[in-house]
C-alpha atoms as an extended CHARMM CRD file, in Angstrom:
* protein
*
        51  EXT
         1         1  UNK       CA             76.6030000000       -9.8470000000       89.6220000000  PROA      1               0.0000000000
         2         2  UNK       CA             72.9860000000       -8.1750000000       89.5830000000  PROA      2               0.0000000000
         3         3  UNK       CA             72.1020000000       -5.9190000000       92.6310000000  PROA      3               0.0000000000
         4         4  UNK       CA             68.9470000000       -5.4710000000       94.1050000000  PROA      4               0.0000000000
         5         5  UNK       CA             65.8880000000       -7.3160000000       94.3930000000  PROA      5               0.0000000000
         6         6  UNK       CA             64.6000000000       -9.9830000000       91.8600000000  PROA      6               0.0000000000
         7         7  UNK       CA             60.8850000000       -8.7750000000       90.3310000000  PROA      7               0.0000000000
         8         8  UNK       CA             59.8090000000      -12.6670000000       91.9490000000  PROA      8               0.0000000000
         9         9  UNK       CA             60.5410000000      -11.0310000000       95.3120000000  PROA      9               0.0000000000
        10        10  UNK       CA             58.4870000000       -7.7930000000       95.2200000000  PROA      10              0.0000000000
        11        11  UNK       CA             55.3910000000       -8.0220000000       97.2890000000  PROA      11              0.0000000000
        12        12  UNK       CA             52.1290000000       -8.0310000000       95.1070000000  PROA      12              0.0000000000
        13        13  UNK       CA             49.0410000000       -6.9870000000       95.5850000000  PROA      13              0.0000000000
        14        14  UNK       CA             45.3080000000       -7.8920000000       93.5600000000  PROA      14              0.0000000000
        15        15  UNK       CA             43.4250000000       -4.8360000000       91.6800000000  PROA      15              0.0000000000
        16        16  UNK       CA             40.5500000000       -3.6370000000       92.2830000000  PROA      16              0.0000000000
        17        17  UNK       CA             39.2530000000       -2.9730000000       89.2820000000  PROA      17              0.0000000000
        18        18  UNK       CA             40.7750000000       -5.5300000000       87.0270000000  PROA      18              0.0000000000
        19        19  UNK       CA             41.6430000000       -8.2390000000       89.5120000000  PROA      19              0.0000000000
        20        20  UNK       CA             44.9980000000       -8.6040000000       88.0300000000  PROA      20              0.0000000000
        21        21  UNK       CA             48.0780000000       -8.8960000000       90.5080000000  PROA      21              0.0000000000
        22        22  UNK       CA             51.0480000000       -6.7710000000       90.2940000000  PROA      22              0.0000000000
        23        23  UNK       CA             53.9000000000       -5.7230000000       91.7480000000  PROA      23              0.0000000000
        24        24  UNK       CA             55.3890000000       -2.8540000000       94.0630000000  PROA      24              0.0000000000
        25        25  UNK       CA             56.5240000000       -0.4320000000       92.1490000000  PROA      25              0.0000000000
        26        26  UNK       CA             59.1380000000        2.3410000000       93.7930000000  PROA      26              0.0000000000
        27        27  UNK       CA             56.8340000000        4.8650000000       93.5940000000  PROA      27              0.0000000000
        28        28  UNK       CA             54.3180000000        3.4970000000       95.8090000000  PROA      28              0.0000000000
        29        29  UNK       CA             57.0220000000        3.3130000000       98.0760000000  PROA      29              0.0000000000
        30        30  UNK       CA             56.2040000000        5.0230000000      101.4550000000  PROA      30              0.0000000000
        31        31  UNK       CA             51.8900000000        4.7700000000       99.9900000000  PROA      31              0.0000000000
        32        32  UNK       CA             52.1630000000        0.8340000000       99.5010000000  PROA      32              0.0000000000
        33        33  UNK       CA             49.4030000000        0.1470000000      101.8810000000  PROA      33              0.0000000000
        34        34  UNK       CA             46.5040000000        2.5510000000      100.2820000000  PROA      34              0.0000000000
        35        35  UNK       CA             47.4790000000        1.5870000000       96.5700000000  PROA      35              0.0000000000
        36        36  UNK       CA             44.4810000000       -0.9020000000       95.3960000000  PROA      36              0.0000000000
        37        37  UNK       CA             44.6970000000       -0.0900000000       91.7920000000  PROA      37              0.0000000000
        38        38  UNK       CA             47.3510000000       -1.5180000000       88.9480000000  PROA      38              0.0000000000
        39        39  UNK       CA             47.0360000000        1.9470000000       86.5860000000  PROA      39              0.0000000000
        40        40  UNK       CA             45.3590000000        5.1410000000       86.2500000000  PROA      40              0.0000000000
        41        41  UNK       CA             43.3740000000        3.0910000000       83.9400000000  PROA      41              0.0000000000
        42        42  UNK       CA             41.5370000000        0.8830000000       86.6720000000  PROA      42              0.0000000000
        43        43  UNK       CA             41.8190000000        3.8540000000       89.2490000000  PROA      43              0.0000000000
        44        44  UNK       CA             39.6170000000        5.7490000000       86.9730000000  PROA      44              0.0000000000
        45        45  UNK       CA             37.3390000000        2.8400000000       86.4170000000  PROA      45              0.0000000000
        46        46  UNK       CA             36.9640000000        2.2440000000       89.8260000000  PROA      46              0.0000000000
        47        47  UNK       CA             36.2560000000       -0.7730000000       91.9530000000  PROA      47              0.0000000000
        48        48  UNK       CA             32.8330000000       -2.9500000000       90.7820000000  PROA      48              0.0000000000
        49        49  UNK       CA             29.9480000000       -2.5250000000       93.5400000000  PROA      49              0.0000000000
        50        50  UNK       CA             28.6270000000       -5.6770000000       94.5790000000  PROA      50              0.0000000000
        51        51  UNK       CA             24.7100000000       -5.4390000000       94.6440000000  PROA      51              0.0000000000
């Protein structure tokens, strides 16, 4: 029998950057609630300014 949580049940969350959902990941564990970005990738982009 599998333990743990199923990938479907992992709260997810829209980039910024690349509006692309994704998942929690355990290393955003206790800093879920500032992440905005997918990857270092689209961090280092940054989020598009709306004119």
């Amino acid at each position: 029998m599998p333990r743990g949580i199923a990938k479907a049940d992992l709260p997810t969350k829209v980039c910024a950057a690349c509006a692309r959902p994704f998942a929690w990941r355990k290393k955003w564990e206790r800093d879920w609630d500032n992440v905005r970005f997918c990857s270092d990738r689209c961090r280092a982009k940054g989020a598009p300014t709306s004119p």
